[in-house]
C-alpha positions, 0 to 999 in steps of 0.5 A: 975311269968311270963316272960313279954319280951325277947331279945337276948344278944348274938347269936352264933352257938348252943347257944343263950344268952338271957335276960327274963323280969321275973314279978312276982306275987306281981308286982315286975320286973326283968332281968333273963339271961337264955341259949337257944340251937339253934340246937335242935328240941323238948325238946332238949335231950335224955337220956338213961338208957341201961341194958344189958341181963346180968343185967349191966347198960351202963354209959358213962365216957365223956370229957365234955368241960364246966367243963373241966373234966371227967364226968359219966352220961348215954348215952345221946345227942341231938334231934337236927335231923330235923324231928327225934322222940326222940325215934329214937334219943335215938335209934341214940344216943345209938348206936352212943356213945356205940355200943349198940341197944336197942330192946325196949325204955319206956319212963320215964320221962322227965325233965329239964337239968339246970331249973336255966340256960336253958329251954332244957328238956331231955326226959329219956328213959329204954332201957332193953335188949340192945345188943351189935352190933359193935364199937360206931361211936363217932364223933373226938371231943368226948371222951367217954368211955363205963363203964358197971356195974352190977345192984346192984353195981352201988351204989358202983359205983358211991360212988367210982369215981376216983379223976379226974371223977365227977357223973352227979347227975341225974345218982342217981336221975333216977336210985331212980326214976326207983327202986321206978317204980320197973323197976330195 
């Protein structure tokens, strides 16, 4: 499979629809509409698994517009700083949406957001340890919630949302692939 030709079907503040001329390896063609940020720099995100000393991870309860409903995920945003590692936009991040700071971030992995719809890669970030050091600085058109929740209850967690509120799948997803690391 190889993309072939490109154009832009519509362009608007943060996103771009774009059309793909995808040919694939036995000759055949075909258009692909695919979803491309136009305010990031880098992969596109970041996200952040934050554990605090007391062995509770930090999940975030987020409006999230799309959907038109309540979502739990982890901490996560943009790299959309001109110039910003994704460290430090996961350090921003972090502090910005939950009023934690994180001492250390290890890098775990990164990986696409929606493979079928847009190119944006989040990179995933452990942060261990992290401290709570005042009120997040959430921007007016958020609606996020800190939710902290002890290690070893997060499967519970997740198994047990209210009607209203979905799970953000890479939530179970990273959380498997850090057990499998040995890291939680």
């Amino acid at each position: 499979m190889r993309v072939t030709g490109k154009r832009t079907l519509y362009e608007g503040r943060y996103l771009r629809i774009v059309e793909k001329d995808i040919t694939s390896s036995g000759g055949e063609s075909r258009p692909w509409e695919a979803v491309e940020r136009t305010n990031v720099h880098g992969s596109g995100a970041v996200v952040i698994v934050a554990r605090t000393k007391d062995g509770e991870l930090v999940f975030e309860k987020n409006w999230r517009a799309p959907i038109e409903s309540w979502v739990v995920q982890f901490p996560a945003g943009l790299t959309d700083v001109e110039g910003e590692s994704e460290e430090e936009a996961a350090r921003r991040e972090l502090l910005e949406e939950t009023g934690y700071a994180a001492r250390e971030l290890i890098p775990l992995m990164l990986s696409p957001l929606s493979a079928a719809m847009t190119g944006t890669r989040a990179m995933h970030f452990y942060a261990p340890d992290v401290e709570f050091v005042g009120k997040p600085a959430v921007k007016d058109i958020e609606e996020i919630e800190v939710v902290k929740v002890p290690v070893d209850k997060a499967d519970e967690f997740m198994l047990h949302l209210p009607e209203d509120v979905e799970l953000d799948l890479r939530v179970p997803g990273i959380l498997w692939f850090m057990r499998q690391k040995g890291l939680i």
